[in-house]
Backbone as ProteinMPNN parsed JSONL, in Angstrom:
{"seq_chain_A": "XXXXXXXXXXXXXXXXXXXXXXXXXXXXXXXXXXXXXXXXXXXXXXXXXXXXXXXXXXXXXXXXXXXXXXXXXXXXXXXXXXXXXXXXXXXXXXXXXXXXXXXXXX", "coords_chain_A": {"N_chain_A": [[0.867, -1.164, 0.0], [0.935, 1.927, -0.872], [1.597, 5.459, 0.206], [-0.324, 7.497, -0.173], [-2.886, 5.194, -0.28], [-2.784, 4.487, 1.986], [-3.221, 6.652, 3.621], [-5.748, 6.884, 2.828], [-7.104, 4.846, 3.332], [-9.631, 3.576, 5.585], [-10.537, 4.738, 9.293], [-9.758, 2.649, 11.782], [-11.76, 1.925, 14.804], [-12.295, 1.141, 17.884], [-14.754, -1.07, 19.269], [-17.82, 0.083, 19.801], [-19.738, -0.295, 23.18], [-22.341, -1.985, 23.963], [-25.081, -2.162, 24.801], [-26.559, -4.342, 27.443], [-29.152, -6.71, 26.481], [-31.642, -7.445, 28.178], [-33.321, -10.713, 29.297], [-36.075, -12.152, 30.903], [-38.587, -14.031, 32.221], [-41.362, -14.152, 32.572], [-43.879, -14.419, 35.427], [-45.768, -17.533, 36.298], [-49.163, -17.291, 34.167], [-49.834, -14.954, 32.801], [-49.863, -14.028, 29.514], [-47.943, -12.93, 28.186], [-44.677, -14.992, 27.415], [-42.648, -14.171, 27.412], [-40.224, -11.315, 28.36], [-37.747, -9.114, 26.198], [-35.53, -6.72, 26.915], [-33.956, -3.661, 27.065], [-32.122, -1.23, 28.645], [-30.927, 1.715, 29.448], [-28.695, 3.98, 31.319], [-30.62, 4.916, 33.067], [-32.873, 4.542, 31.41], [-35.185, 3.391, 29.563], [-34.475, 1.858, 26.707], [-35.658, -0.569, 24.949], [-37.86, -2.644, 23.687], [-39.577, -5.58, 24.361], [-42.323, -7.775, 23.775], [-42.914, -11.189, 24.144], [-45.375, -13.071, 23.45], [-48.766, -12.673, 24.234], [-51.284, -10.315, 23.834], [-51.023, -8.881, 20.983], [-50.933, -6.586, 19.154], [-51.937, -4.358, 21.607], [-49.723, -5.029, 23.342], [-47.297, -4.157, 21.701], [-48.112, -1.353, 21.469], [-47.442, -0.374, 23.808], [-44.989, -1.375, 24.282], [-44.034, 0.383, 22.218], [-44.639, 3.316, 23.598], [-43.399, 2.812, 25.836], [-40.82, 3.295, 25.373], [-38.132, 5.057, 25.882], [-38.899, 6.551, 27.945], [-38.5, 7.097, 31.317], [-37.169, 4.875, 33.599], [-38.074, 5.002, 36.479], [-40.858, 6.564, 36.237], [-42.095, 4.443, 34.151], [-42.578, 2.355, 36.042], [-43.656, 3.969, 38.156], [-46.204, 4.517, 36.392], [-47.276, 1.822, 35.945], [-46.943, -0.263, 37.944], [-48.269, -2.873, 39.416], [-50.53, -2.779, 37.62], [-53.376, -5.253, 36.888], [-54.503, -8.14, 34.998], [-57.56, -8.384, 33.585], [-59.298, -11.214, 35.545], [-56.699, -11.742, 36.658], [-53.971, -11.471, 39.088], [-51.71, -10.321, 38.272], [-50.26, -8.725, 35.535], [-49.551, -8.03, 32.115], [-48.037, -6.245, 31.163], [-47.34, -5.238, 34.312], [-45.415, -7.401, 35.236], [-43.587, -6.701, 33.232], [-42.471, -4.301, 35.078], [-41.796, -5.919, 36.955], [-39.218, -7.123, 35.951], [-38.033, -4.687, 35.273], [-37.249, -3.816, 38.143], [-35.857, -6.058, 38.959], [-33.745, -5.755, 37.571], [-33.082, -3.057, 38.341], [-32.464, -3.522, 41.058], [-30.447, -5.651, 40.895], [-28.28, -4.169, 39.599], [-27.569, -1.92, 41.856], [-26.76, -3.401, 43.645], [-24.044, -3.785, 43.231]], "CA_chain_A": [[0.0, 0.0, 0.0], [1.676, 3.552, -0.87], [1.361, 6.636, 0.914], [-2.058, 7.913, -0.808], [-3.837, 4.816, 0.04], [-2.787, 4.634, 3.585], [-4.283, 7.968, 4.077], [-7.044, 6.607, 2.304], [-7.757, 3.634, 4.125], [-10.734, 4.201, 6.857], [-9.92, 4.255, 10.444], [-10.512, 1.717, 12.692], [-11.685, 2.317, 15.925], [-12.838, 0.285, 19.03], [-16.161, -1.163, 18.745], [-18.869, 0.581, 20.825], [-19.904, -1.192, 24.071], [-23.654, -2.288, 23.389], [-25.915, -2.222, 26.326], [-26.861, -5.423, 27.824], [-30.432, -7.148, 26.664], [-32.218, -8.592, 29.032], [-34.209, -11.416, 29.027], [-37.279, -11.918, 31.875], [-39.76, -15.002, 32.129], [-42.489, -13.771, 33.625], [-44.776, -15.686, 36.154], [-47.189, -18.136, 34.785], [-50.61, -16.876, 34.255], [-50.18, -13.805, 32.109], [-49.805, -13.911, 28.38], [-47.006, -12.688, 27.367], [-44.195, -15.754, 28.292], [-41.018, -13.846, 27.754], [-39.655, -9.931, 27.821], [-36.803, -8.667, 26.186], [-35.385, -5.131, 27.243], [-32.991, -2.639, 27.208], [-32.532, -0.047, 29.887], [-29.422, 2.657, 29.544], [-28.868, 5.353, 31.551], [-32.026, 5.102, 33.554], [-34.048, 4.874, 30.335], [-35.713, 1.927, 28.256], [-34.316, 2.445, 25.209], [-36.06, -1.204, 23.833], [-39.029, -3.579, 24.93], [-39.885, -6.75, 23.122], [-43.078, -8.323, 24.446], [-42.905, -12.788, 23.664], [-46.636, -13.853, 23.119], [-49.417, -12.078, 24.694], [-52.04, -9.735, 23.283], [-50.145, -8.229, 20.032], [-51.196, -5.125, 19.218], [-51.598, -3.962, 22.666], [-48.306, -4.787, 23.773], [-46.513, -3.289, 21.088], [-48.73, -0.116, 21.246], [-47.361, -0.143, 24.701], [-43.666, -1.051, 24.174], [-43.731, 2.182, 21.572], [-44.665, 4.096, 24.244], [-42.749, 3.358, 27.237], [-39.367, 3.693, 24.044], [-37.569, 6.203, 25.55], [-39.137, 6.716, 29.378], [-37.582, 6.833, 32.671], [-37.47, 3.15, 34.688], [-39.139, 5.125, 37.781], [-41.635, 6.921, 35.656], [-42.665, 3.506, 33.689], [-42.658, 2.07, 37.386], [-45.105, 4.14, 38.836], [-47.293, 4.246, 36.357], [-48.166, 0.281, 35.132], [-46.978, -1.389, 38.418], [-49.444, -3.397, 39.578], [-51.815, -3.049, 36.5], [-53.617, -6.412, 36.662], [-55.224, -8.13, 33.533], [-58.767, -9.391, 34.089], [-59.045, -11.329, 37.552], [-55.613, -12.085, 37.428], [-52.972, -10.931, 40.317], [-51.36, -9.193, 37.387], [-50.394, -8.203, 34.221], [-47.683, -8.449, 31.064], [-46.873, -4.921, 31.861], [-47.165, -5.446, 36.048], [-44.479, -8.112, 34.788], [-42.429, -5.946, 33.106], [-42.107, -3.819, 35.62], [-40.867, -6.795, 37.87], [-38.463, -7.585, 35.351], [-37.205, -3.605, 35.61], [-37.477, -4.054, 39.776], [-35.097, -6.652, 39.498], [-32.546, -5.195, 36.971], [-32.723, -1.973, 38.987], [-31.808, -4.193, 42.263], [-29.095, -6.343, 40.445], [-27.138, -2.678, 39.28], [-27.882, -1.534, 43.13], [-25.686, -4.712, 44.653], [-22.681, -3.991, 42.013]], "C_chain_A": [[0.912, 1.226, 0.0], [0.878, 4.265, -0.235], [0.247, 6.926, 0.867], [-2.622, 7.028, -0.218], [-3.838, 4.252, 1.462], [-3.173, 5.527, 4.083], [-5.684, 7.508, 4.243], [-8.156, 5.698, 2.747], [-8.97, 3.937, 5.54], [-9.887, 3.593, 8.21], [-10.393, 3.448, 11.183], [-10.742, 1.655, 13.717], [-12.715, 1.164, 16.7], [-14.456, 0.278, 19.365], [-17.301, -0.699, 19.966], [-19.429, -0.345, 22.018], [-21.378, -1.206, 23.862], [-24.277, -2.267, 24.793], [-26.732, -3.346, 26.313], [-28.383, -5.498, 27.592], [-30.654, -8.142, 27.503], [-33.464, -9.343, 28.635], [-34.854, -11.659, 30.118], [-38.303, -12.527, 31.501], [-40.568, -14.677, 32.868], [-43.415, -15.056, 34.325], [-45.532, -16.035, 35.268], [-48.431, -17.613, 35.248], [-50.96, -15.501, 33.789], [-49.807, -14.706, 30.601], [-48.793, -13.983, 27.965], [-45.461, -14.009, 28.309], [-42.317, -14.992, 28.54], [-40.724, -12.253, 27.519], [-38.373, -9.611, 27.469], [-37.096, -6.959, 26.351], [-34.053, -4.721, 27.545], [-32.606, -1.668, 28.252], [-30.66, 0.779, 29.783], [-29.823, 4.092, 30.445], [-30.231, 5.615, 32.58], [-33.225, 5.127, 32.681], [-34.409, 4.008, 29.779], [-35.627, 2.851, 26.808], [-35.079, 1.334, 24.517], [-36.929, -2.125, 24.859], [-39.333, -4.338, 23.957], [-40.976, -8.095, 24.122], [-43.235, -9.772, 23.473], [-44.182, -13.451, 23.567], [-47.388, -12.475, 23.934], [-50.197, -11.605, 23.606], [-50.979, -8.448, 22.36], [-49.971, -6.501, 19.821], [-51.022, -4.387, 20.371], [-50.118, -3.648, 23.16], [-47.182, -4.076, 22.854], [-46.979, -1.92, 20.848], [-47.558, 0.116, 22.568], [-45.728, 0.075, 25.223], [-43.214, 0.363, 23.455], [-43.975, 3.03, 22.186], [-43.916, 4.272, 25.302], [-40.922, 3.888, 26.776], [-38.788, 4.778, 25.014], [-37.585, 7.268, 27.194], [-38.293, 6.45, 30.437], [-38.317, 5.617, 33.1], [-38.834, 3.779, 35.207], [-40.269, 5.601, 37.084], [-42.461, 5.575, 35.151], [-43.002, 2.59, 35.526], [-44.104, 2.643, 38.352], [-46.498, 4.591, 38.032], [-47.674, 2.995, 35.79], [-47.783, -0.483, 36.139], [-48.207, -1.416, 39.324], [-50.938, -3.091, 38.983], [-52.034, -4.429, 36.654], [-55.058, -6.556, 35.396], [-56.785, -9.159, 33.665], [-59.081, -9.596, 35.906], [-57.936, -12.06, 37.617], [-54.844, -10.964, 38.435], [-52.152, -9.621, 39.581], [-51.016, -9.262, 35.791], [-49.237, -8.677, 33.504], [-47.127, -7.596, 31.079], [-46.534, -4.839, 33.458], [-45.703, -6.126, 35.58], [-43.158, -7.876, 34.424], [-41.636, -4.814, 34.059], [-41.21, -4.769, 37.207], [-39.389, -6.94, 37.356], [-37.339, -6.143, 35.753], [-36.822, -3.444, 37.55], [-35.938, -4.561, 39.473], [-33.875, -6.456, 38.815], [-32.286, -3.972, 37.528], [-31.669, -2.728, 40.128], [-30.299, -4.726, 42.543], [-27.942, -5.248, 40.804], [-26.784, -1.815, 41.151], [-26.742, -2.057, 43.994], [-24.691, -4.726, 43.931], [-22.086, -3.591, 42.736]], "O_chain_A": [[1.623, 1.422, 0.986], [-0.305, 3.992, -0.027], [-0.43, 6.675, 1.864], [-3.21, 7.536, 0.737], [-4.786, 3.652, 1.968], [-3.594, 5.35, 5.226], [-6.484, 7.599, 5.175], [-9.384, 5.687, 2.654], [-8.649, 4.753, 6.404], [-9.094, 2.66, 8.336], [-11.617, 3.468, 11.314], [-9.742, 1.142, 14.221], [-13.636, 0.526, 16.19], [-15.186, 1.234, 19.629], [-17.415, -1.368, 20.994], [-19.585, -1.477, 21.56], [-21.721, -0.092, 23.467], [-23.592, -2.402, 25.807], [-27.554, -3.504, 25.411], [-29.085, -4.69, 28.2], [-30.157, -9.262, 27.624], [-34.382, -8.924, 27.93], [-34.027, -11.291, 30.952], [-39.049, -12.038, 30.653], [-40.431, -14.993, 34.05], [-43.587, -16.206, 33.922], [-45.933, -15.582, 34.196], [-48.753, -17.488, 36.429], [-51.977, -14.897, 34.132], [-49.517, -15.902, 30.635], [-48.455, -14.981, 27.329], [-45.259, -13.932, 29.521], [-41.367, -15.168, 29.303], [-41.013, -11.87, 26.385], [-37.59, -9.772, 28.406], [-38.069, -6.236, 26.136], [-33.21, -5.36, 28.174], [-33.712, -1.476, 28.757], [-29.563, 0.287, 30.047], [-30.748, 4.899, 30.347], [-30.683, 6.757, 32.657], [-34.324, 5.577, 33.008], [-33.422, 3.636, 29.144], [-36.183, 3.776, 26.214], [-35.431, 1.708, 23.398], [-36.868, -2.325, 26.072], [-39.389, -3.948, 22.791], [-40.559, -8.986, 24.862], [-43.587, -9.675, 22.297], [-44.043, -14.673, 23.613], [-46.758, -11.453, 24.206], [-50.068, -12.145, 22.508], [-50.399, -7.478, 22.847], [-49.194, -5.626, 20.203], [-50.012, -3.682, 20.388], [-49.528, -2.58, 23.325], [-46.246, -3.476, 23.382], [-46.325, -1.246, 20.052], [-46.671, 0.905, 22.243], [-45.231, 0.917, 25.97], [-42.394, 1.185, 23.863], [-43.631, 4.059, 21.603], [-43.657, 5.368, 25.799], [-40.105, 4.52, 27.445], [-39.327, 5.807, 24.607], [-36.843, 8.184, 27.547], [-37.416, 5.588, 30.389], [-39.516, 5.344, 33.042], [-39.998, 3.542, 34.882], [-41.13, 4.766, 37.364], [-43.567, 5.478, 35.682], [-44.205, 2.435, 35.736], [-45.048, 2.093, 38.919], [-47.552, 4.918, 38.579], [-48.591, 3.128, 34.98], [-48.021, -1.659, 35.863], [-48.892, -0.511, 39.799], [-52.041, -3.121, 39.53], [-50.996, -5.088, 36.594], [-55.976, -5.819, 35.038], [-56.889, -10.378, 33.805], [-59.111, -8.868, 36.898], [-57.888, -12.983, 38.43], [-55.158, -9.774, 38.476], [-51.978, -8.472, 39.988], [-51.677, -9.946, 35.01], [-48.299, -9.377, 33.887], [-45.897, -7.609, 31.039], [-45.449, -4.366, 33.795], [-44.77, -5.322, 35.555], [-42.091, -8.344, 34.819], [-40.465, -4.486, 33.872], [-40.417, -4.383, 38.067], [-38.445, -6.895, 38.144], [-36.242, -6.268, 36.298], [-35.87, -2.729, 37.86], [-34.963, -3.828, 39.638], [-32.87, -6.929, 39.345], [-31.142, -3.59, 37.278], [-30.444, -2.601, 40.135], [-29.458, -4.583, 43.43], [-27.096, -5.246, 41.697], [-25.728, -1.23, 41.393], [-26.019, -1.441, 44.776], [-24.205, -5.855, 43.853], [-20.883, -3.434, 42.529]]}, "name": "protein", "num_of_chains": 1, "seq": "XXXXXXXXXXXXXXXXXXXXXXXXXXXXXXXXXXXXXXXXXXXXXXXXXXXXXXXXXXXXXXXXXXXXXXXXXXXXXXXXXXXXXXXXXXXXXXXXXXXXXXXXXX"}
């Protein structure tokens, strides 16, 4: 390679650190059987609801996109769905409970 295309060549730089997805089986007796999620910074950057009621839950993941934990926290925990105990969002907010807790005990 000569001079010119060693200029030319792109630089290579150290690959961005990705922020950990989590995965979260929720109790049995809701819908949805599995959540993936994101959380940076205090924020859900991504939500990926595994069975449940479709539409809904992805109306619901596009909304919480972008929200604070505590904010999504106090408002959907302990939403329950029908006459169950609780919900696929109650759920998710267990799931954020216990990834808050984890980061807490580091």
């Amino acid at each position: 390679m000569d001079n010119a295309q060693l200029h030319m060549a792109p630089m290579i730089s150290a690959p961005a650190t990705q922020p950990k997805m989590e995965h979260y089986v929720p109790e049995k007796g809701v819908c949805t059987k599995e959540i993936n999620f994101v959380v940076e910074n205090g924020s859900i950057d991504y939500v990926e609801f595994g069975g449940g009621c479709e539409g809904n839950l992805k109306a619901i993941a596009s909304m919480i996109e972008g929200m604070h934990v505590d904010f999504v926290l106090d408002r959907f925990s302990g939403i329950t769905c029908g006459s169950k105990s609780t919900s696929c969002v109650d759920q998710l907010c267990h799931a954020l409970r216990e990834k808050m807790a984890k980061e807490q005990s580091k």
